[in-house]
gemmi code that builds the backbone of each chain (N, CA, C; Angstrom):
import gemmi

chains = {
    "A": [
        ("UNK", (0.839, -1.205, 0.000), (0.000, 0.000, 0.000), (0.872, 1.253, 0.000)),
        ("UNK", (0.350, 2.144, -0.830), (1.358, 3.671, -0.868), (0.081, 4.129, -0.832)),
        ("UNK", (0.291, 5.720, 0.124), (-0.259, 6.650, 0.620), (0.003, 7.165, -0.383)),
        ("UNK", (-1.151, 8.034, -1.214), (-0.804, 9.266, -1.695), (-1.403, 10.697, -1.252)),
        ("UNK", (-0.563, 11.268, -1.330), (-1.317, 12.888, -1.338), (-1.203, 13.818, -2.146)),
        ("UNK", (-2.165, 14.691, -1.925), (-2.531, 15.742, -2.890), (-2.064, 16.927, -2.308)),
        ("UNK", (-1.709, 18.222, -2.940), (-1.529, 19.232, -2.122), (-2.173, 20.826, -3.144)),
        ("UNK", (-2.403, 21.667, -2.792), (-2.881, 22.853, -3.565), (-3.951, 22.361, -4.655)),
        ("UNK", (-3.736, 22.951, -6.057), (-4.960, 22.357, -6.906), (-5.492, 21.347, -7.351)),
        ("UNK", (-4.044, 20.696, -6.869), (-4.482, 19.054, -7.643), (-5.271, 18.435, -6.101)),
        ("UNK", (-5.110, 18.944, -4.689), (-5.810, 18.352, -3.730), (-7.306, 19.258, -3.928)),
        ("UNK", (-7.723, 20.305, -4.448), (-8.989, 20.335, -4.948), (-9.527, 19.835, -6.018)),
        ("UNK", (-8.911, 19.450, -6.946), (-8.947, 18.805, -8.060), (-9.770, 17.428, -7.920)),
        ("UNK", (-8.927, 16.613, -7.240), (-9.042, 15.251, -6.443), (-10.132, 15.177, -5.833)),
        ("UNK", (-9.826, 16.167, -4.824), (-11.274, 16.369, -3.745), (-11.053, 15.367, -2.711)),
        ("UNK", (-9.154, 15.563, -2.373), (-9.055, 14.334, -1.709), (-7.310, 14.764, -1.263)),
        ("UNK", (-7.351, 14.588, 0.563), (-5.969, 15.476, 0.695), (-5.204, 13.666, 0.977)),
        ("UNK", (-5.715, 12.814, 0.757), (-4.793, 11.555, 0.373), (-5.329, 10.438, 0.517)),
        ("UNK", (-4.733, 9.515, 0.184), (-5.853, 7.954, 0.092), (-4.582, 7.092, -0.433)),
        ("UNK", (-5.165, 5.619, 0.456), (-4.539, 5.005, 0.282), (-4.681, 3.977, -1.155)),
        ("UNK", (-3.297, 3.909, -1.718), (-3.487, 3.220, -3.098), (-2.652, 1.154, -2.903)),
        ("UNK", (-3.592, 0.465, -3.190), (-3.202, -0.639, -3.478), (-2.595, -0.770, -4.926)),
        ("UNK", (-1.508, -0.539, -5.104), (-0.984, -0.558, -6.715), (0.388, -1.692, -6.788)),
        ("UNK", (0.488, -2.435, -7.782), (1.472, -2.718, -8.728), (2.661, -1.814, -9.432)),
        ("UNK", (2.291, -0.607, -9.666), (2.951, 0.234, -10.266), (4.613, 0.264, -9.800)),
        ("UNK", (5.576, 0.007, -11.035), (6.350, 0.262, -10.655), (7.074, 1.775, -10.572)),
        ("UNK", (6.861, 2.529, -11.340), (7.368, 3.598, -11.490), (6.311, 5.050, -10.962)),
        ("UNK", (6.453, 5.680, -10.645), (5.344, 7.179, -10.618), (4.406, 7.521, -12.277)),
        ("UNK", (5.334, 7.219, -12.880), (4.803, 8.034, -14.747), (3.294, 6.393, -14.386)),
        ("UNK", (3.572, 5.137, -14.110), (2.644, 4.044, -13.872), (1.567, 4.293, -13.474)),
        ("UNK", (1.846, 5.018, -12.072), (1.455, 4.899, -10.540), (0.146, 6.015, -11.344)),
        ("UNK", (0.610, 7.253, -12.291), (-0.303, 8.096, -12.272), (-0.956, 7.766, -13.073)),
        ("UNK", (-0.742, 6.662, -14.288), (-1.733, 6.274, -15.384), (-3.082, 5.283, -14.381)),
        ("UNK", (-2.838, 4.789, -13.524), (-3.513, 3.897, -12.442), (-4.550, 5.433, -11.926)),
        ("UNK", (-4.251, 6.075, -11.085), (-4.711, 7.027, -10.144), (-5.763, 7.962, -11.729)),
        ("UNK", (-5.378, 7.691, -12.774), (-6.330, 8.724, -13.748), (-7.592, 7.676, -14.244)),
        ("UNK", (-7.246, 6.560, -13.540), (-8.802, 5.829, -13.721), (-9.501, 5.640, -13.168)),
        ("UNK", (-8.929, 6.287, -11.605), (-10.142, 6.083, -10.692), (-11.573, 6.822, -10.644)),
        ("UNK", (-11.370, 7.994, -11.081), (-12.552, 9.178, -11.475), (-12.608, 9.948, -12.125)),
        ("UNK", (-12.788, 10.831, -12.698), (-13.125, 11.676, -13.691), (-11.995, 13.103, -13.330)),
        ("UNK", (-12.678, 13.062, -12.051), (-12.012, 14.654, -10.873), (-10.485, 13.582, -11.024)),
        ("UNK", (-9.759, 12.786, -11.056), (-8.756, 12.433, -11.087), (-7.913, 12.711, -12.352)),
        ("UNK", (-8.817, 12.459, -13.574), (-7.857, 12.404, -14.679), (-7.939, 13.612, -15.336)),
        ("UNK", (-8.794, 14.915, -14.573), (-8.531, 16.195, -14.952), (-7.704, 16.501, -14.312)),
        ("UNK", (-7.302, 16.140, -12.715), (-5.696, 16.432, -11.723), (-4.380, 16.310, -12.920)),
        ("UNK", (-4.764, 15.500, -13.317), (-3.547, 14.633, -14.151), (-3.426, 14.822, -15.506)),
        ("UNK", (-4.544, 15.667, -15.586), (-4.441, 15.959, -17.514), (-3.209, 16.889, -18.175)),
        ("UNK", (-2.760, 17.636, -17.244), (-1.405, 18.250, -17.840), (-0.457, 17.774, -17.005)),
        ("UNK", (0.117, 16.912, -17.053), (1.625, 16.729, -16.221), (2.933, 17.665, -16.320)),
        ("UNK", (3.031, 18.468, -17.544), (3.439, 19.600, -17.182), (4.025, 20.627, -16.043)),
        ("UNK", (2.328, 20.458, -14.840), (2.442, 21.482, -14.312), (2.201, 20.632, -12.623)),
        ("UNK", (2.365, 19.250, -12.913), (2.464, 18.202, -11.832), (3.957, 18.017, -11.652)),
        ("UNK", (4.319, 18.292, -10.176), (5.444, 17.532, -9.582), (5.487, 16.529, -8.651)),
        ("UNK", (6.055, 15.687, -8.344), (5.830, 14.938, -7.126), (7.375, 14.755, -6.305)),
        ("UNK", (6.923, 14.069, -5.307), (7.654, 13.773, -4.197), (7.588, 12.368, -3.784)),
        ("UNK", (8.561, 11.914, -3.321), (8.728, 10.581, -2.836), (9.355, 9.944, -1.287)),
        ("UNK", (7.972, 9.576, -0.627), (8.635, 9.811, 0.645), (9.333, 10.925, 1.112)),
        ("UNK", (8.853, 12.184, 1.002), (9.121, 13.477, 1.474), (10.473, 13.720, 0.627)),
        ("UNK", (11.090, 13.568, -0.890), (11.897, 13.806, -1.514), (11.135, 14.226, -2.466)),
        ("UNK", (11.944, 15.616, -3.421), (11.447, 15.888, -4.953), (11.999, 14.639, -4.833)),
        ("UNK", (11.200, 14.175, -7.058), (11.855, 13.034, -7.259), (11.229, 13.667, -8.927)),
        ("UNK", (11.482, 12.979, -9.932), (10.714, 12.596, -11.037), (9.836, 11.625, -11.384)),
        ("UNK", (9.026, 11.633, -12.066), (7.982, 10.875, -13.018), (8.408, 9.475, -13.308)),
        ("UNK", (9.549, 9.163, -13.599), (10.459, 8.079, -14.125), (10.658, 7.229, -13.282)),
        ("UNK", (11.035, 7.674, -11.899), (11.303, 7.242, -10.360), (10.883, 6.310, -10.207)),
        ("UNK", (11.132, 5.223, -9.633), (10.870, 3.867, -8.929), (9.780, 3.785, -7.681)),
        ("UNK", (9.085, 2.865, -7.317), (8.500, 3.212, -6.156), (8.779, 2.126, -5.459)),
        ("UNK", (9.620, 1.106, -5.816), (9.883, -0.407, -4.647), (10.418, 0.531, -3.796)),
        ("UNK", (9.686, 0.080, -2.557), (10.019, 0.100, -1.320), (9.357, 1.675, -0.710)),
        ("UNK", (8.581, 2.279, -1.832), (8.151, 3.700, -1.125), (6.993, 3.329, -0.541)),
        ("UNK", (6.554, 4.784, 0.529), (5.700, 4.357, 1.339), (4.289, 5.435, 1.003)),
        ("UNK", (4.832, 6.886, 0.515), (4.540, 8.009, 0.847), (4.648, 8.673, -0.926)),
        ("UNK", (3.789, 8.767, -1.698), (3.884, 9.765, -3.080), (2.889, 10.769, -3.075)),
        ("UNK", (3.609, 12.018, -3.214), (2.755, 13.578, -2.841), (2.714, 13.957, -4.150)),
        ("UNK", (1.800, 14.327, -4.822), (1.526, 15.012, -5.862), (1.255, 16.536, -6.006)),
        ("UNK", (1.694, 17.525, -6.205), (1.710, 19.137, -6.392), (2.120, 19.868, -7.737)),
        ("UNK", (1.279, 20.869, -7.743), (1.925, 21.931, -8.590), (3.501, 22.708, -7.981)),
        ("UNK", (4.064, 22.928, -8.961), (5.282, 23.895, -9.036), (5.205, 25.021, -7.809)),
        ("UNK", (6.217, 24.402, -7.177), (6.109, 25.375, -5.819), (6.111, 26.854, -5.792)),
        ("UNK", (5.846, 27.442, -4.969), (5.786, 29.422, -5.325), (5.917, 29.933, -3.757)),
        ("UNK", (7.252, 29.126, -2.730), (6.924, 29.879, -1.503), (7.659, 30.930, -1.821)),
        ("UNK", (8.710, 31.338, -0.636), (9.512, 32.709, -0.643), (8.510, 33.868, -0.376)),
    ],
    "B": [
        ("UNK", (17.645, 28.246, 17.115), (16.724, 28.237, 15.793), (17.210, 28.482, 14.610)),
        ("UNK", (17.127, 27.385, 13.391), (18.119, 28.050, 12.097), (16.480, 27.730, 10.759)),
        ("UNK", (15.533, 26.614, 11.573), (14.562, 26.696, 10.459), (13.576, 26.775, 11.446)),
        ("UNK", (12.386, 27.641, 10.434), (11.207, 28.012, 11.251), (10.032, 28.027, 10.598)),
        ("UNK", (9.046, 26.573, 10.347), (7.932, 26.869, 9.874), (6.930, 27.355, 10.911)),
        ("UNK", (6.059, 28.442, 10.353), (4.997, 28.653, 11.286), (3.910, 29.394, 11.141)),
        ("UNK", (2.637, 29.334, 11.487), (1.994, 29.878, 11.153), (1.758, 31.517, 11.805)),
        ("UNK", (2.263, 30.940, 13.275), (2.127, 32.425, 13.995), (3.249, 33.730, 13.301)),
        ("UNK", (2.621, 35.147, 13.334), (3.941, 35.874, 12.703), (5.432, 35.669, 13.515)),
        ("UNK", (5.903, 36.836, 12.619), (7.264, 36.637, 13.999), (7.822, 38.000, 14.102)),
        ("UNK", (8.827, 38.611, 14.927), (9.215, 39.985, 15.240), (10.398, 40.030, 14.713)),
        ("UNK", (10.799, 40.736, 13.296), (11.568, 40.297, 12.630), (12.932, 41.055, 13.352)),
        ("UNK", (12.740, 41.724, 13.503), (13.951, 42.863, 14.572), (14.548, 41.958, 15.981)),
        ("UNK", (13.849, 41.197, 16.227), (14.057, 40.266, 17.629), (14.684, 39.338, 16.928)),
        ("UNK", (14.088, 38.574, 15.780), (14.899, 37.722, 15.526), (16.131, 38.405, 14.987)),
        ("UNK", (15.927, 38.870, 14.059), (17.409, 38.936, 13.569), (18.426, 40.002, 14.694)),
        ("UNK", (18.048, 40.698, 15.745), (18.846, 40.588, 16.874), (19.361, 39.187, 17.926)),
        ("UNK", (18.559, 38.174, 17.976), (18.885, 37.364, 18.597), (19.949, 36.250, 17.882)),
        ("UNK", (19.412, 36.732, 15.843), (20.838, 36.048, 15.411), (22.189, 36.480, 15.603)),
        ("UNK", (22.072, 37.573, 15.249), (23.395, 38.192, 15.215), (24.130, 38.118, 16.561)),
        ("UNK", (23.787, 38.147, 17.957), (24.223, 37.566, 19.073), (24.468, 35.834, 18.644)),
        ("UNK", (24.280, 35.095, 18.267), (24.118, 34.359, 18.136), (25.267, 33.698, 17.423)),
        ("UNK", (26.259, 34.323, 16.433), (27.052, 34.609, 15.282), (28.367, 35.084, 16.064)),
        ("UNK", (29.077, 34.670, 15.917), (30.739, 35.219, 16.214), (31.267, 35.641, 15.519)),
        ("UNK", (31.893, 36.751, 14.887), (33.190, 37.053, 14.153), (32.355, 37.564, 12.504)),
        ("UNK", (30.845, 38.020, 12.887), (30.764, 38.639, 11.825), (30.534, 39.884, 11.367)),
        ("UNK", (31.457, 40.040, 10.112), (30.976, 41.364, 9.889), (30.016, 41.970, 8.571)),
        ("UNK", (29.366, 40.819, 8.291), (28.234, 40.965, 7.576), (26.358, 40.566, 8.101)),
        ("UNK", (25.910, 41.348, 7.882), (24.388, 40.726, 8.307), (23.082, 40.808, 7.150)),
        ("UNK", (22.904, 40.023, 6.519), (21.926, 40.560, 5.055), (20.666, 39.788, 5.678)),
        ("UNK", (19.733, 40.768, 5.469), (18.571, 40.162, 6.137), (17.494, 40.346, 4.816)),
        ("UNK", (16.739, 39.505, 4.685), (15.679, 40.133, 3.438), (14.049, 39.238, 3.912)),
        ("UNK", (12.935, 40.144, 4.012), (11.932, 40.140, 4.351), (10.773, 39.653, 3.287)),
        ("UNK", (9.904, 38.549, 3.194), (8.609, 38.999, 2.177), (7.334, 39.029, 2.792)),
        ("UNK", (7.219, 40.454, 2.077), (5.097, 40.854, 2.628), (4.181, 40.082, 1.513)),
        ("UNK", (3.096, 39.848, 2.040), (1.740, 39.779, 1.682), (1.913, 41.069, 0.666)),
        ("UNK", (1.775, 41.604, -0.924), (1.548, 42.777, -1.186), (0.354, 42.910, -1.314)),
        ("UNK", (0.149, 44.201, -1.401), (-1.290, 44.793, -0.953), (-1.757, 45.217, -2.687)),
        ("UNK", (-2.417, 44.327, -3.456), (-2.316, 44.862, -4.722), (-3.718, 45.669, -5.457)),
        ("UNK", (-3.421, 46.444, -4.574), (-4.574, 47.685, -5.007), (-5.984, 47.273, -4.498)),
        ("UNK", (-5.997, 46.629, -3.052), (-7.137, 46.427, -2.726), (-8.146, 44.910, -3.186)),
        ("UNK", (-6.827, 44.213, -4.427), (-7.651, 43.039, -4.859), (-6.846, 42.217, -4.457)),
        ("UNK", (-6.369, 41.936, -3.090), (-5.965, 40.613, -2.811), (-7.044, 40.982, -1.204)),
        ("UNK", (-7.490, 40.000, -0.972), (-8.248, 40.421, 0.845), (-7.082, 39.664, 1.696)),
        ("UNK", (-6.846, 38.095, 1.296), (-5.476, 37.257, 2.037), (-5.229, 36.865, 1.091)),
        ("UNK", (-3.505, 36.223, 1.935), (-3.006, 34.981, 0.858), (-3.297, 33.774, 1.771)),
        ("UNK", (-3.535, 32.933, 1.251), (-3.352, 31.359, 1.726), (-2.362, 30.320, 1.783)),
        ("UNK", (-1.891, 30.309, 2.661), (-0.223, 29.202, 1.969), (-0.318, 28.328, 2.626)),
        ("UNK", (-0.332, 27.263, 1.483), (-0.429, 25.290, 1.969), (0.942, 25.246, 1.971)),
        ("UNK", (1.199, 23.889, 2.896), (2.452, 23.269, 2.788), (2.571, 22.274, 3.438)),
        ("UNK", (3.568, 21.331, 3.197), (3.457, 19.661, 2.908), (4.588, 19.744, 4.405)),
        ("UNK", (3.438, 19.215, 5.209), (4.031, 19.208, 6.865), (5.050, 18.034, 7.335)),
        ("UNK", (4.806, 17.033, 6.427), (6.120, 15.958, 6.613), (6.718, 16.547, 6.193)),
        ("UNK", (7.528, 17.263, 4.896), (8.494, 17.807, 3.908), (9.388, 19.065, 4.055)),
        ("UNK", (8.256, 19.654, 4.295), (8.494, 20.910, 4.340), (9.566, 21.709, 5.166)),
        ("UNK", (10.168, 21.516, 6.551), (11.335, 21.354, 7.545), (12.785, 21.018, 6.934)),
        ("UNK", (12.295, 19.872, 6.638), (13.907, 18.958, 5.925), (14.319, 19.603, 4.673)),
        ("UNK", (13.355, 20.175, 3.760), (13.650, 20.202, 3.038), (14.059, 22.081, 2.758)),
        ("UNK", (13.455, 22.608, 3.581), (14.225, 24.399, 3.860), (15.819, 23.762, 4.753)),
        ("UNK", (15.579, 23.088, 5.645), (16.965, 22.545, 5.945), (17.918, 22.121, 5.547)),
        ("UNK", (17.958, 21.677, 4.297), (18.546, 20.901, 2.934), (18.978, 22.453, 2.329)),
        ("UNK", (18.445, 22.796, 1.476), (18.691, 24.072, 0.914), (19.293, 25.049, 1.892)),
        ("UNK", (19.314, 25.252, 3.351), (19.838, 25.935, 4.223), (21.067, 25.697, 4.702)),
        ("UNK", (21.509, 24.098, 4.365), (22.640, 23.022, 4.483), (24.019, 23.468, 2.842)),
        ("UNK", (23.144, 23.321, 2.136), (23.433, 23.799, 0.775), (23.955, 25.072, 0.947)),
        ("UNK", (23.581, 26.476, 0.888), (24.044, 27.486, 1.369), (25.130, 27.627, 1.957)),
        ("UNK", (25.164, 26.962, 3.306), (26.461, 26.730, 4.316), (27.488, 26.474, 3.758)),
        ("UNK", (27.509, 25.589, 2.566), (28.232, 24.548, 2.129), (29.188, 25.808, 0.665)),
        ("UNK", (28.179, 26.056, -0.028), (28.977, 26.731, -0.919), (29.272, 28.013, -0.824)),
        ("UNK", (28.806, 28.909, 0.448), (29.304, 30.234, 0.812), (29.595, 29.748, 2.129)),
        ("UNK", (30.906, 31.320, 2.427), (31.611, 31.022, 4.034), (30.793, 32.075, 4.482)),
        ("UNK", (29.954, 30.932, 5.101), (28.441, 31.757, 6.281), (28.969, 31.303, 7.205)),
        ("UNK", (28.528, 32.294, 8.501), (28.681, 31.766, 10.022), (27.265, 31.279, 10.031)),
        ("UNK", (26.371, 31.766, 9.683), (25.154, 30.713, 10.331), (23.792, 31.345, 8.986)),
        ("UNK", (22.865, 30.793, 9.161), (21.903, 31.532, 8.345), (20.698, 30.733, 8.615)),
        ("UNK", (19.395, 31.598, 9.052), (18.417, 31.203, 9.449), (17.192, 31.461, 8.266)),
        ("UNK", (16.125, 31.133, 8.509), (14.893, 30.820, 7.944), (13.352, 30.639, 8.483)),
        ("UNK", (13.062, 31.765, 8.716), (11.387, 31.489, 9.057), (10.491, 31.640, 8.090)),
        ("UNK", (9.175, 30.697, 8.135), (8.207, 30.458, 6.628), (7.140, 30.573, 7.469)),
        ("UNK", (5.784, 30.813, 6.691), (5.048, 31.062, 7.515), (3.972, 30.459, 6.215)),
        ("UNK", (3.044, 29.485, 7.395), (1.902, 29.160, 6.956), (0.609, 29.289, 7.247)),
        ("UNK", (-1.014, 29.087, 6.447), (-1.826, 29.338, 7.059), (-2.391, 30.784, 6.066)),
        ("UNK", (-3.518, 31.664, 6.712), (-3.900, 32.867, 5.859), (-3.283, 34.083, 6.775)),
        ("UNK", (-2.640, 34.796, 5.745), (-2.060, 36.077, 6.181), (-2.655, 37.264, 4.838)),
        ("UNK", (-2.640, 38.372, 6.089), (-3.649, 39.542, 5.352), (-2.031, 40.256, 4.308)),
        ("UNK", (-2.903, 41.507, 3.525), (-1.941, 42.155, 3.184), (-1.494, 42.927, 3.993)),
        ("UNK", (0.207, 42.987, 3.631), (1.018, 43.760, 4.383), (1.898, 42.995, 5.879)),
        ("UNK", (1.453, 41.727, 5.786), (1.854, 40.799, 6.445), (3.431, 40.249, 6.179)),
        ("UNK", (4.420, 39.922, 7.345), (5.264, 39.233, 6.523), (5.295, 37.350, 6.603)),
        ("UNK", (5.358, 37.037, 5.043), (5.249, 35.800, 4.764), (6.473, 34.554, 5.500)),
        ("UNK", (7.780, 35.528, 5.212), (8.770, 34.800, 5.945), (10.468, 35.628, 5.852)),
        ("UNK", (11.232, 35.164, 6.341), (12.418, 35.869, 6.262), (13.718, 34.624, 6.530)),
        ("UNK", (14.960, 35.406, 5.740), (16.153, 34.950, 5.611), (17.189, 35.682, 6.144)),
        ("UNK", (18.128, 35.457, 7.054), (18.895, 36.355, 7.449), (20.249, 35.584, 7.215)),
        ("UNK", (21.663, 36.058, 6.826), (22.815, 35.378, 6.905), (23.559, 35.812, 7.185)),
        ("UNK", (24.410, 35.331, 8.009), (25.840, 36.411, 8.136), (27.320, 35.452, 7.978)),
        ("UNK", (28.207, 36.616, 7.619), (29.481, 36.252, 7.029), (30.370, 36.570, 7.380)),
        ("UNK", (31.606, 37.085, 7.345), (32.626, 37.573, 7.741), (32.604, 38.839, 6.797)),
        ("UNK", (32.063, 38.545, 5.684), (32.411, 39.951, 4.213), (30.957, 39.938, 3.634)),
        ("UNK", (30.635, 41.114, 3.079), (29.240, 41.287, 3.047), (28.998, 40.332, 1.604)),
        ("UNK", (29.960, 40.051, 0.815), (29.229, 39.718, -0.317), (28.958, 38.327, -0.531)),
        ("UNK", (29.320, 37.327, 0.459), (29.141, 35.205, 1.148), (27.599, 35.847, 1.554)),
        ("UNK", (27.531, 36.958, 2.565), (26.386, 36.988, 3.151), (24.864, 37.469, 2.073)),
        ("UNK", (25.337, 38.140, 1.227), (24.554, 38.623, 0.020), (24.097, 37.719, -1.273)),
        ("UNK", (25.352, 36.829, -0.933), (24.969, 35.946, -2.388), (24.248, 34.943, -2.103)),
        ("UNK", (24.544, 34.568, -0.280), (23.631, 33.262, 0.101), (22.294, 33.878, 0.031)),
        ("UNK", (22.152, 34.399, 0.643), (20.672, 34.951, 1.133), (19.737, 35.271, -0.220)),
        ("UNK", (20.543, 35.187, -1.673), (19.449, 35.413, -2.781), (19.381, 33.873, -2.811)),
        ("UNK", (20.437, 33.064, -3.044), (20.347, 32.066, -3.294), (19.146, 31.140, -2.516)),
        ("UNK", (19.072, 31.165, -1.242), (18.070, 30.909, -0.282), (16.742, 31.255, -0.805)),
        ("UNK", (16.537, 32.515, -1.563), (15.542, 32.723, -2.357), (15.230, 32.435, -2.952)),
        ("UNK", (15.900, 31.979, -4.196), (15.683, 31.384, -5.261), (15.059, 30.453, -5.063)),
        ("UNK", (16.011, 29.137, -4.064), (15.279, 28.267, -3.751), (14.445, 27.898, -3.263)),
        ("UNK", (14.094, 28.552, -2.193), (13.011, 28.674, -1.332), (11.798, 28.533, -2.119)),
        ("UNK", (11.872, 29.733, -2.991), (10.475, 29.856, -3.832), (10.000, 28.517, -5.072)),
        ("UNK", (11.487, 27.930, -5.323), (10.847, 26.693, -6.118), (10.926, 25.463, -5.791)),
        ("UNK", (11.755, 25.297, -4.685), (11.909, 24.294, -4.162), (11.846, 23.306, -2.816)),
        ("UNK", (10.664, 24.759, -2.427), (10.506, 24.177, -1.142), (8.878, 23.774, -1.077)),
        ("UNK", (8.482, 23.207, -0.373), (6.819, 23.077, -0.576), (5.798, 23.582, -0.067)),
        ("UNK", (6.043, 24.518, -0.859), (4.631, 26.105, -0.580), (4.087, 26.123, -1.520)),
        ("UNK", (2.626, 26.430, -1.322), (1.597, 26.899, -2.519), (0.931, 27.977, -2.289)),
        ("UNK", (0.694, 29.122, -2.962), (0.122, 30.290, -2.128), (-0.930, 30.081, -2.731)),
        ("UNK", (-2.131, 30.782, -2.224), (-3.475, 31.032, -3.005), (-3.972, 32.039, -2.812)),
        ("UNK", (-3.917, 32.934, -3.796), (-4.613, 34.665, -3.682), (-5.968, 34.399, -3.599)),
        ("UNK", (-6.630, 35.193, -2.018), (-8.159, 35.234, -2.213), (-8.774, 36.973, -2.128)),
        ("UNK", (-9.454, 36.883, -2.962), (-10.065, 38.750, -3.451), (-11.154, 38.377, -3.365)),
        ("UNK", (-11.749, 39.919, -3.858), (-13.527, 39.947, -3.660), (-13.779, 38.904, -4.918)),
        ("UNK", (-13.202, 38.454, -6.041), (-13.709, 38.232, -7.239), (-13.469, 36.894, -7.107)),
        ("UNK", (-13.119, 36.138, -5.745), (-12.520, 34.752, -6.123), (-11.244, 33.970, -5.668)),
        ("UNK", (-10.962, 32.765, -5.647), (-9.725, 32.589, -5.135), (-8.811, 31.975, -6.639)),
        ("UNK", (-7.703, 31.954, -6.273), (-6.719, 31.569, -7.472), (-5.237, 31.307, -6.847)),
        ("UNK", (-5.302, 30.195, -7.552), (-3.233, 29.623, -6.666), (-2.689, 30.375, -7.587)),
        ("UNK", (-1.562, 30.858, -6.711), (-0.035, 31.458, -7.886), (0.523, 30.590, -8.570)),
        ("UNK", (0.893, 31.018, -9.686), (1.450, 29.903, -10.750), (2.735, 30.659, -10.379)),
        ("UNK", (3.469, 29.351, -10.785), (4.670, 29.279, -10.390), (5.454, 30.413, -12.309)),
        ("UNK", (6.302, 30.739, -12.345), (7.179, 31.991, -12.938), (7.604, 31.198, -13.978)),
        ("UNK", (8.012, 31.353, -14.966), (9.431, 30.652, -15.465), (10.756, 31.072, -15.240)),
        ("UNK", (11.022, 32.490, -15.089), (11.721, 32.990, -14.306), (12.128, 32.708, -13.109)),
        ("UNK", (11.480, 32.174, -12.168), (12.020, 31.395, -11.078), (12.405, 30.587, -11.300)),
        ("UNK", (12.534, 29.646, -12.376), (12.452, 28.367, -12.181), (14.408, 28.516, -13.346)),
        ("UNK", (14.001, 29.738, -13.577), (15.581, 29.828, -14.419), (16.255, 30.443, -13.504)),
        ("UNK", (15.655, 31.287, -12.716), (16.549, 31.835, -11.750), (17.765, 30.825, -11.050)),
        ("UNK", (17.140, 29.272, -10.952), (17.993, 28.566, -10.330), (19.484, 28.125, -11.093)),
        ("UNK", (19.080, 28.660, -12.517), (20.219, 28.152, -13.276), (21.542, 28.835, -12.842)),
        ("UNK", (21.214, 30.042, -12.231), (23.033, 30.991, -12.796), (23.299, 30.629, -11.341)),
        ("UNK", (22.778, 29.794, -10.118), (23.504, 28.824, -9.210), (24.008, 27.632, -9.588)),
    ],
}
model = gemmi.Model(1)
for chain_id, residues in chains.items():
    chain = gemmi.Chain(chain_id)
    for i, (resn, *xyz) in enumerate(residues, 1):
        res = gemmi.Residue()
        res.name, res.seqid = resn, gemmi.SeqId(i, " ")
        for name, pos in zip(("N", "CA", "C"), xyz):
            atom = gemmi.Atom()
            atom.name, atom.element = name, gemmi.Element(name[0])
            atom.pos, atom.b_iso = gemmi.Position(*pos), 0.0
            res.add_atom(atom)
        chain.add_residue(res)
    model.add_chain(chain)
structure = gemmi.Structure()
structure.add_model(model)
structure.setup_entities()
């Protein structure tokens, strides 16, 4: 089981600040083709990856990234603190 | 204290007096502040999310970074989350050095990163609506000439 979360638009998007995923997926680019079939409000989160980053177990990471052995994948837009 | 998420404000004069006691042997202090701007009456707050496992380690990382490629005596970081009005400050960076220009170059650099690489999302709310800040491309090149 991997936790995912949502954060800023894509956690209104979702309509969901995280849920747990039973997946196979090996990679994140996988993990998100899985997560865009669960609902409708999901595969509009996910319709531009573009402007999606994620995290892995509290690390940036990329799309490409592996998930054996993760526990924790956060999904966000392009950060804007400062 | 060298990282500081929080929602409560903070007294930026206290802190950065309590750094500089804090600091031995310097003779630089660059401090740089960001407000809430007040943009003509159409922002009412900002809103800033942020990823509460992450978010610590990872201003700490980039604050580690800093240390590492400028000769800083120390350099701190407060962020601030939650809704803040205009004219508010969002968060602050202070560094000090022995020579003003380790202390000047970290403290943009801290910026740079801060703003793209740490995990904040702001969300402007006005009379007309709410809307997240999109992130710049300019920020995101800014990181290059580090």
């Amino acid at each position: 089981m991997i936790e995912v979360l949502y954060f800023a638009w894509l956690r209104e998007r979702v309509g969901e600040r995280s849920e747990m995923i039973e997946t196979g997926a090996a990679t994140v680019a996988e993990l998100v083709e899985e997560l865009r079939t669960r609902s409708e409000a999901h595969a509009l989160a996910f319709s531009d990856m573009t402007s999606v980053r994620v995290a892995i177990d509290q690390d940036l990471a990329d799309m490409n990234a592996s998930l054996a052995g993760v526990r924790e994948v956060a999904f966000f837009p392009p950060m804007t603190g400062g | 204290m060298t990282v500081s998420i929080q929602s409560s404000p903070f007294d930026m004069g206290a802190e950065v007096r309590s750094f500089a006691e804090s600091v031995s042997g310097a003779g630089a202090i660059v401090t740089f502040s960001g407000l809430v701007r007040d943009d003509d009456g159409k922002l009412t707050a900002m809103e800033i999310e942020h990823y509460p496992a992450m978010t610590e380690s990872a201003v700490e990382a980039i604050r580690v970074e800093a240390m590492e490629r400028w000769s800083l005596l120390g350099a701190v970081i407060i962020h601030r989350y939650g809704r803040l009005e205009p004219g508010e400050q969002i968060m602050m960076v202070a560094t000090a050095a022995r020579h003003r220009s380790d202390a000047f170059m970290a403290a943009e650099f801290l910026m740079d990163y801060l703003k793209s690489r740490a995990p904040f999302w702001k969300k402007e709310i006005g009379p007309d609506g709410e809307n997240w800040v999109a992130a710049r491309d300019e920020d995101e090149d800014a990181l290059s000439r580090w």
